[in-house]
C-alpha positions in Angstrom: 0.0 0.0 0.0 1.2 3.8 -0.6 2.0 5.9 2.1 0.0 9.1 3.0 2.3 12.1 2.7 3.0 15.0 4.4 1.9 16.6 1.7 4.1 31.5 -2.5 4.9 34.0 0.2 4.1 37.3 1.1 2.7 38.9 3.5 -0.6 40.8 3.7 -1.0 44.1 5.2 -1.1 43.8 9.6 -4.4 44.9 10.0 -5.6 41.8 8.1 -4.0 39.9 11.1 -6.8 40.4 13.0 -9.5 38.9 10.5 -7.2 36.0 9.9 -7.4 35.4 13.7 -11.0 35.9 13.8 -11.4 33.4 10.8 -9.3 30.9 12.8 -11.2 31.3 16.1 -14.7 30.7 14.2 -13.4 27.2 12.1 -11.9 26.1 15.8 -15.5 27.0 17.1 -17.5 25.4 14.8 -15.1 22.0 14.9 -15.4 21.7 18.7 -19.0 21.9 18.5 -19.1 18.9 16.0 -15.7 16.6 18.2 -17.3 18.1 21.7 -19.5 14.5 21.7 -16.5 12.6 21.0 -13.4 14.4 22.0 -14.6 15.3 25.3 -16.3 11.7 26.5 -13.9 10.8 29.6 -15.7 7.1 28.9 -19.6 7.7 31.2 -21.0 8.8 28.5 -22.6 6.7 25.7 -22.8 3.3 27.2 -25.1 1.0 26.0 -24.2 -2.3 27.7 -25.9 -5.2 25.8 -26.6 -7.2 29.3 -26.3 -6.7 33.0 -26.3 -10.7 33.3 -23.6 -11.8 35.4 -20.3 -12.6 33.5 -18.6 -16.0 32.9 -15.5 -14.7 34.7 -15.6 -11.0 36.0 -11.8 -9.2 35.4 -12.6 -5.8 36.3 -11.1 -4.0 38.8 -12.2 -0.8 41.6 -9.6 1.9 41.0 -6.5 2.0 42.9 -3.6 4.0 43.9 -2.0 5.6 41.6 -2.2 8.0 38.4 -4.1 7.8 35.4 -2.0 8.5 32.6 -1.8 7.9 28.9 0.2 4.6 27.7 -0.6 4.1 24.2 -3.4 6.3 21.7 -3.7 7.4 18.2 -5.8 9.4 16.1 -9.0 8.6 14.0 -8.1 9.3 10.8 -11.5 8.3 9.0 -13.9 5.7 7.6 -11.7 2.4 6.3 -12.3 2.1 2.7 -14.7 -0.6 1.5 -16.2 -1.2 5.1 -19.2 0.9 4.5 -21.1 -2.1 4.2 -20.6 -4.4 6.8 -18.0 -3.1 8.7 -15.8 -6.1 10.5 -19.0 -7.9 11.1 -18.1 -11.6 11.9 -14.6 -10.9 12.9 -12.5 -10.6 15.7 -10.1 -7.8 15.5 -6.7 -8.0 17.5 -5.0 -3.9 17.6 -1.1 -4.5 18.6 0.1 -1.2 20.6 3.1 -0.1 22.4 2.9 1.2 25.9 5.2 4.3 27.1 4.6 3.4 30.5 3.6 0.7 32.9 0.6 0.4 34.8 -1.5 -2.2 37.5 -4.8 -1.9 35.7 -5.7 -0.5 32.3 -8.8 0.5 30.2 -9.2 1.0 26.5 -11.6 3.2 24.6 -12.8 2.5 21.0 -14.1 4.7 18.8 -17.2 4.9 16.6 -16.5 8.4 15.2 -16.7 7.5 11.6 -19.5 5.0 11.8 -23.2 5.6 10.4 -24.7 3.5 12.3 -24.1 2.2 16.1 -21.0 -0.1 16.2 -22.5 -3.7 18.4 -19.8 -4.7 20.3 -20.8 -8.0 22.4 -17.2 -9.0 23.4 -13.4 -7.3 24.0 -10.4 -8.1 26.1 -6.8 -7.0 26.8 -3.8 -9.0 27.0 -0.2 -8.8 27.1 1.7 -9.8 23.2 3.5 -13.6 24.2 6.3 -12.0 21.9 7.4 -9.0 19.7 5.9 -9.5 16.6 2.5 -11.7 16.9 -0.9 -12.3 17.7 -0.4 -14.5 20.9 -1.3 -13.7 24.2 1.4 -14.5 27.1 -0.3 -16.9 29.0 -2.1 -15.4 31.8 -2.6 -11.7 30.9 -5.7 -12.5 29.1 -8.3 -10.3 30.7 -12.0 -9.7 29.8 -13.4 -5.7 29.1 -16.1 -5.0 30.6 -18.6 -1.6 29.6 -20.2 -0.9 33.1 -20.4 -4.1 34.3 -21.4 -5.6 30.9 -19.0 -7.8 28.9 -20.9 -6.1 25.9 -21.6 -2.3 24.6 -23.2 -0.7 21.7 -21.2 2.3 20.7 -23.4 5.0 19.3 -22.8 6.4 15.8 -20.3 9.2 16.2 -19.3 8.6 19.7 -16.9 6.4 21.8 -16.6 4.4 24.9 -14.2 3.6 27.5 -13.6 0.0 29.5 -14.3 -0.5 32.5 -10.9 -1.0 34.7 -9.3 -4.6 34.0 -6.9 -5.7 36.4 -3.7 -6.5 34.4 -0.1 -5.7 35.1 1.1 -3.7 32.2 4.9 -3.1 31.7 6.4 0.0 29.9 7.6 -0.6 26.3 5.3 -3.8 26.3 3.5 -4.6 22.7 -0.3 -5.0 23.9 -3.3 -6.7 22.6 -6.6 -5.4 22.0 -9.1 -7.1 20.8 -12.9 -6.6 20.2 -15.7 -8.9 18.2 -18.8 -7.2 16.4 -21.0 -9.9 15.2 -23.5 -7.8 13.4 -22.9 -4.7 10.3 -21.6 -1.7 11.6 -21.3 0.9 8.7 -17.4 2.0 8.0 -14.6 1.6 10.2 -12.7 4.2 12.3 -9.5 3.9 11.7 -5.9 5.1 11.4 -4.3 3.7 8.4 -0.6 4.6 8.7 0.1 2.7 12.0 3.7 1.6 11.4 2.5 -1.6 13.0 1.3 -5.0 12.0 -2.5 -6.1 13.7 -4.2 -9.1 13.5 -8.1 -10.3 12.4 -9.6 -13.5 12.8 -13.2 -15.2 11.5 -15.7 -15.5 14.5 -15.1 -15.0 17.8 -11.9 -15.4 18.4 -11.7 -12.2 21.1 -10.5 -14.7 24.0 -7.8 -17.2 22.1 -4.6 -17.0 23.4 -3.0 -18.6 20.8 -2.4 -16.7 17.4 -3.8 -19.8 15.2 -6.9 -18.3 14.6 -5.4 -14.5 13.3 -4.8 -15.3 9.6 -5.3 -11.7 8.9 -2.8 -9.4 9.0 -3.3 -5.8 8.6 -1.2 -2.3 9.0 -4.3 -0.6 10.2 -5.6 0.5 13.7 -9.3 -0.3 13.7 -12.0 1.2 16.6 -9.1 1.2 19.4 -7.9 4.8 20.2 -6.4 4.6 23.5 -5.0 2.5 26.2 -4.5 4.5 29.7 -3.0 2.9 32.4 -3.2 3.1 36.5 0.6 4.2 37.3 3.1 4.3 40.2 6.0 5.3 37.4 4.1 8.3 35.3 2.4 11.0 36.7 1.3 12.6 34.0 0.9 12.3 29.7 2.6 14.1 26.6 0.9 14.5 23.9 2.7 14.6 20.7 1.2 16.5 18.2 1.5 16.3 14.2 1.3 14.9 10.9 3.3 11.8 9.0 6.5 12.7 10.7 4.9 12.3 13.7 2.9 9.2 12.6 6.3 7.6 11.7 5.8 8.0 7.9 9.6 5.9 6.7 10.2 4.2 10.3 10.8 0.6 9.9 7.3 -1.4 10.3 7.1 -2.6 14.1 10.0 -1.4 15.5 8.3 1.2 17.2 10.9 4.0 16.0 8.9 6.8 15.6 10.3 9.9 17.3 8.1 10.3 19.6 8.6 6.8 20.8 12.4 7.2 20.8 11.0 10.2 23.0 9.8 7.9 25.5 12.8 5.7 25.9 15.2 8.7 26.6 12.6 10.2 29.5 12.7 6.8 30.8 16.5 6.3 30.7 17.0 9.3 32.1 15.0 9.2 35.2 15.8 5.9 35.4 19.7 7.4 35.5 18.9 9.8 38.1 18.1 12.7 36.3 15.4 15.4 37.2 13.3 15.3 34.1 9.4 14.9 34.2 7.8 11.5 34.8 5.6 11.7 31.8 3.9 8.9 29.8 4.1 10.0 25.8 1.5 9.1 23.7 0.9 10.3 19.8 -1.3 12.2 18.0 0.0 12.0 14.2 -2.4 11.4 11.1 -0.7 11.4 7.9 -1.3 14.1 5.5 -2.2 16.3 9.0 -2.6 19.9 8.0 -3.2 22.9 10.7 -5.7 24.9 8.6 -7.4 22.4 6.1 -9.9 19.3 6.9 -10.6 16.4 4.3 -14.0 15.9 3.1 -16.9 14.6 5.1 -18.6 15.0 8.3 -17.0 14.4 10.4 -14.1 15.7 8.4 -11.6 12.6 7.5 -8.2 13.7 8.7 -9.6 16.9 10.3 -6.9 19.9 10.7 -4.8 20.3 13.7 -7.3 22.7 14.5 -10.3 21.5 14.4 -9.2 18.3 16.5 -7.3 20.0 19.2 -10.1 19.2 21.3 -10.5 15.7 20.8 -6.8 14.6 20.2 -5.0 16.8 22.9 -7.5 18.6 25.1 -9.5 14.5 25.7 -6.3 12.4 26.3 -5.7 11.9 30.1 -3.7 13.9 32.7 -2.4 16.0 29.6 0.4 18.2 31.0 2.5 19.1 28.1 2.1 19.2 24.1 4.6 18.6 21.3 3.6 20.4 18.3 5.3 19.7 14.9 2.7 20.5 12.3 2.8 22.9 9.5 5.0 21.1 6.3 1.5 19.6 4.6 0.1 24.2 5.5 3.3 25.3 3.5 3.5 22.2 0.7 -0.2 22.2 -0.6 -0.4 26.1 -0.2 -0.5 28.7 -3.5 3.2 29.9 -4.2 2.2 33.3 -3.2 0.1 31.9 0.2 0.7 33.6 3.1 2.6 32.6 5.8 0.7 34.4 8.7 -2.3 32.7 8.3 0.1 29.3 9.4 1.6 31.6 12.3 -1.7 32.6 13.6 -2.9 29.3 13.5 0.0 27.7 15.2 -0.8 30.7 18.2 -4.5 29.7 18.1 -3.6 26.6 18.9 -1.3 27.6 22.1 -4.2 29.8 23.4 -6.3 26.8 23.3 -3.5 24.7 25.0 -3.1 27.9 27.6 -6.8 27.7 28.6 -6.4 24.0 30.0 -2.9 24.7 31.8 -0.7 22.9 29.5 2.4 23.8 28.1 3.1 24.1 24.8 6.5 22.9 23.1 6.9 23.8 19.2 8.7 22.2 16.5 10.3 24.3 13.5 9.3 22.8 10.1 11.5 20.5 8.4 13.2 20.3 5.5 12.2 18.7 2.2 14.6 19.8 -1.2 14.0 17.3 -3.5 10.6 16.2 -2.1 8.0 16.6 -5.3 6.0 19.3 -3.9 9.2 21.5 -3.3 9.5 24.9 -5.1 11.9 28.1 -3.9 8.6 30.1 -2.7 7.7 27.0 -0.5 11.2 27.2 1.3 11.4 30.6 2.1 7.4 30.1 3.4 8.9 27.9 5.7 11.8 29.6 6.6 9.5 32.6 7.4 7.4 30.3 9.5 10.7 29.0 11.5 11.6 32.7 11.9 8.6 33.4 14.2 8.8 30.1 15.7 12.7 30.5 17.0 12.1 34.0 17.8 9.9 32.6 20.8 6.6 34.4 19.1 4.6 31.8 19.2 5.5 28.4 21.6 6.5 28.5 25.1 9.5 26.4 24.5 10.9 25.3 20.8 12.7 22.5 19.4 14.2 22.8 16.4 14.0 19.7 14.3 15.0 21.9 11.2 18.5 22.3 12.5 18.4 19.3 13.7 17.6 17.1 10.8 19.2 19.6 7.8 22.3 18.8 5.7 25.0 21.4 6.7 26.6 22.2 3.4 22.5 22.3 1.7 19.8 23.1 4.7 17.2 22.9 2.2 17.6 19.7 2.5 17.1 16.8 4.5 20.9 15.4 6.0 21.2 12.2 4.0 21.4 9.6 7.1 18.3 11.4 8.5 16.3 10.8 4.9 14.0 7.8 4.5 14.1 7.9 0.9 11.6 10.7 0.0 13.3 13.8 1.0 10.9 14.3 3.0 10.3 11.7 6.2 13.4 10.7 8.2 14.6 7.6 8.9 14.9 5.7 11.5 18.2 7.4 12.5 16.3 10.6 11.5 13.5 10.1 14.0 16.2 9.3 16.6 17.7 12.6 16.5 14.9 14.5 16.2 14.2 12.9 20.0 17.4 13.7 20.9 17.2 17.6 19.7 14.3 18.1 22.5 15.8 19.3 25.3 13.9 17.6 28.4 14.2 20.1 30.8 11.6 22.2 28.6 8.8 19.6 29.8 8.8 20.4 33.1 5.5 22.7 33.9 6.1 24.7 37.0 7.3 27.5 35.1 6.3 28.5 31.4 7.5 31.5 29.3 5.3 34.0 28.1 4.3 34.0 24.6 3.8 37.5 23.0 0.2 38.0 21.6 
């Protein structure tokens, strides 16, 4: 299958500012009213368990001690191509994902957003991967979900649900199962194509096998599953990484979980683990291919919605958000007009920080990265972006900045991406490229008892 891909200057007059601020506020409006269902659910809300019956084996747990925190989510991207129909009727669908930290009990929300009709789930469970590259359970993690008490749940169209808490012991950098069956049509899929990671789908209901026999399917898709949290004595709090295909991990080798915001993970681990005083922060990530801050896809809701419009539901919903990476804009400057307008990209990038501001969360920005010899490259597009960077390093818009340009560019072109940092395309990194862009962020900056100001 193809990848999705990230993928004129001049300034108008100052007093347009304003307008272009005003235009931005409305669309960010609008969107929340639409995601405010959705984005906002902290799991109470649109539960339709299928029974009340008493369960074959009951493996939910009462909360403990401990803090909730964010181990593993992505994005809904849109409705699955050619599930319209019947959706993943008859089949048992087994999401792999990797947790950024560990946990004593855990619950999982799955999503519905893109569905046109309610989404009839009668059975799910979690379990940990027997290995690093597979559909087996380790023996003895296998744990029923359970929907307020019901081993079933009929997620509404548009809306989500979250599990009830399972009693499981969760380690950090641990590949974990989720599965759910539907038995019944369910109208299209939400899903997020670009996952970088192999999943697993099996005829009937398979939900509860522990052995992989049954998972013929394989599939680089996340389907319904958009977050795993976790009860935690490590993390006390979640970053949210924030972006489009470089932050998805557009180029990363499949399942090696080497995207950069995962290498992000294993350095804040390693270096509290070494003794350092950096923030003990679960990271989870918030890329969709093709991501742009100003401009939604077609449909409603909007298939890969801008940054914008899904601040809310992406950043604003996750749990015990304390801190957001934002590295968004390339797709803004690529698909622009050559004479577009790089305030409009500025503005937006601010709208987003006021939004971030109004929760209590601090806001680390991301210069734009480099792409000469990407297809979509033209002279007016790199001096767009260099404009962009400008305002970004100049502290005018984030409270903090890394700068992945500098730290990804080829020295002797900085148009360009450095060649052991390219994935091919001139325009993702590699592996090696994802890797330093983890090691440009400085981790004191994630700390939140102090922020900069950010000039209006």
């Amino acid at each position: 299958m193809t990848e999705g891909h990230d993928g004129g200057v001049g300034a108008p007059p100052r007093k347009h500012r304003a307008l272009l601020a005003a235009v931005v506020a409305l669309i960010v409006a609008v969107s929340a009213a639409i995601y405010a269902t959705v984005g906002l659910d902290d799991g109470t809300r649109d539960r339709t368990p299928l029974t009340s019956g008493r369960l074959p084996h009951n493996d939910a747990a009462p909360a403990s001690t401990g803090t909730w925190v964010g181990a593993w989510s992505t994005s809904p991207a849109g409705p699955e191509p050619g599930t319209a129909e019947r959706g993943m009727a008859g089949r048992s669908v087994r999401n792999v994902v990797h947790t950024s930290a560990s946990g004593s009990g855990a619950r999982v929300t799955l999503s519905n957003l893109y569905g046109r009709s309610p989404l009839t789930v009668t059975h799910a469970s979690v379990a940990l991967a027997a290995d690093d590259d597979g559909a087996a359970a380790e023996p003895g993690t296998m744990r029923r979900l359970t929907f307020a008490g019901s081993p079933g749940v009929v997620v509404p169209a548009g809306g989500q649900v979250t599990s009830d808490v399972a009693r499981i012991a969760v380690p950090r950098g641990a590949d974990v199962l989720i599965t759910s069956y539907s038995p019944v049509p369910s109208g299209p899929v939400t899903y997020h194509p670009h996952a970088r990671q192999t999943s697993y789908v099996a005829d009937g209901d398979r939900t509860e096998d522990v052995s992989a026999t049954a998972y013929t399917g394989t599939t680089p898709y996340w389907r319904y599953v958009t977050a795993l949290d976790v009860l935690s004595h490590e993390a006390v709090g979640t970053i949210v990484a924030l972006g489009d295909s470089i932050t998805d991990g557009a180029g990363a080798t499949m399942n090696a979980d080497h995207r950069w915001p995962d290498f992000l993970a294993e350095r804040l681990r390693a270096a509290a683990a070494g003794g350092r005083n950096v923030p003990r922060y679960s990271v989870v990530n918030q890329g969709i291919s093709g991501n742009r801050l100003l401009t939604s896809g077609p449909g409603r809701p909007a298939a890969n919605a801008s940054t914008l419009s899904r601040f809310s539901r992406d950043v604003l919903g996750r749990t015990n958000v304390k801190v957001v990476v934002v590295a968004i804009g390339v797709n803004d400057v690529l698909h622009s007009p050559e004479l577009a307008d790089r305030d409009r990209i500025v503005e937006g990038l601010r709208t987003l920080v006021d939004m971030a501001h109004a929760r209590g969360l601090k806001v680390v920005g991301a210069t734009i990265t480099p792409f000469g010899g990407y297809g979509r490259y033209t002279d007016a597009r790199e001096t767009m972006r260099q404009q962009v960077n400008e305002e970004i390093r100049e502290g005018r818009v984030f409270d903090e900045v890394v700068d992945f340009d500098k730290a990804l560019r080829d020295r002797y072109d900085p148009r360009r991406l450095r060649a052991e940092y390219d994935s091919g395309d001139h325009l993702h990194p590699s592996d090696r490229g994802y890797a330093r862009m983890a090691a440009a962020l400085d981790l004191t900056t994630l700390t939140t008892h102090q922020r900069t100001g950010v000039p209006s």
